[in-house]
C-alpha positions as CSV (number, residue, x, y, z in Angstrom):
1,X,-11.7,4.4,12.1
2,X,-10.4,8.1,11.4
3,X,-8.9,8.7,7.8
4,X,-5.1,8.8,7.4
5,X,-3.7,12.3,7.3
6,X,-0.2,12.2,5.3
7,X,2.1,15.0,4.7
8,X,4.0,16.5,2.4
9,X,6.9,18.9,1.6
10,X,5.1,21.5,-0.5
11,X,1.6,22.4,-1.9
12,X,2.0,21.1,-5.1
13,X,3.0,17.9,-4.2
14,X,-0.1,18.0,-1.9
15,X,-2.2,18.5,-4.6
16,X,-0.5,15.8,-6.6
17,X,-1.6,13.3,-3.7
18,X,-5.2,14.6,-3.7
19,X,-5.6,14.1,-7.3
20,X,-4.1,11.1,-7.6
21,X,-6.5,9.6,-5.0
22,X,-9.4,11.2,-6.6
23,X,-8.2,9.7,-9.4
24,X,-7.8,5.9,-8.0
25,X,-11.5,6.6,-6.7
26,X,-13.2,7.8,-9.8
27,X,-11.7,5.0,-12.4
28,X,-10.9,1.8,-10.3
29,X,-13.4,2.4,-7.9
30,X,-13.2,2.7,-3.7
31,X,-12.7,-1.3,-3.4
32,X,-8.8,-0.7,-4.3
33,X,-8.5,2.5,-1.5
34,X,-10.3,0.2,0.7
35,X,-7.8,-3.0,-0.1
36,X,-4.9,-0.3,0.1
37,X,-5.6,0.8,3.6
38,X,-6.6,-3.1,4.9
39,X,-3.1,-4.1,3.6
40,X,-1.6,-0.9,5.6
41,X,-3.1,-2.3,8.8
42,X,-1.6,-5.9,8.2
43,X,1.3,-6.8,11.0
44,X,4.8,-6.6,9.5
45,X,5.2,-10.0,10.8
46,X,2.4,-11.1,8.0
47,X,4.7,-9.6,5.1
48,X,7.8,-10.8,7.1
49,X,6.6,-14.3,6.5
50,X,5.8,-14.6,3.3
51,X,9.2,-12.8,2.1
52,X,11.0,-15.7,4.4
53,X,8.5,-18.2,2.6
54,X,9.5,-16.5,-1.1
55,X,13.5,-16.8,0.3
56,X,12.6,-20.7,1.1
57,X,11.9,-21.1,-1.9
58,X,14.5,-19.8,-4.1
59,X,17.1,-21.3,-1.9
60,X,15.6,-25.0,-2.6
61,X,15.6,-23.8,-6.4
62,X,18.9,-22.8,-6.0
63,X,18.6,-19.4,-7.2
């Protein structure tokens, strides 16, 4: 699987990214990048369901 390139509007912001990652790699370790990109590839229909599950919910709490 090939790496994620992202864009962004200036250098700075760029750089922002970059250390920010390095950041989330260095003091929380690869395991939360690697949950990160697994939930990326999730179906919307997966997140779709569980918002219309959360909406169930509510409605039979009456909120």
């Amino acid at each position: 699987m090939r790496a994620r390139q992202e864009s962004h509007p200036t250098r700075e912001a760029a750089e922002a990214r970059v250390a920010e990652l390095n950041a989330a790699k260095h003091t929380t370790g690869t395991s939360t990048l690697a949950e990160q990109r697994k939930a990326g590839e999730l179906p919307f229909g997966h997140y779709a369901r569980g918002w219309l599950d959360a909406q169930a919910v509510k409605v039979r709490a009456g909120s």
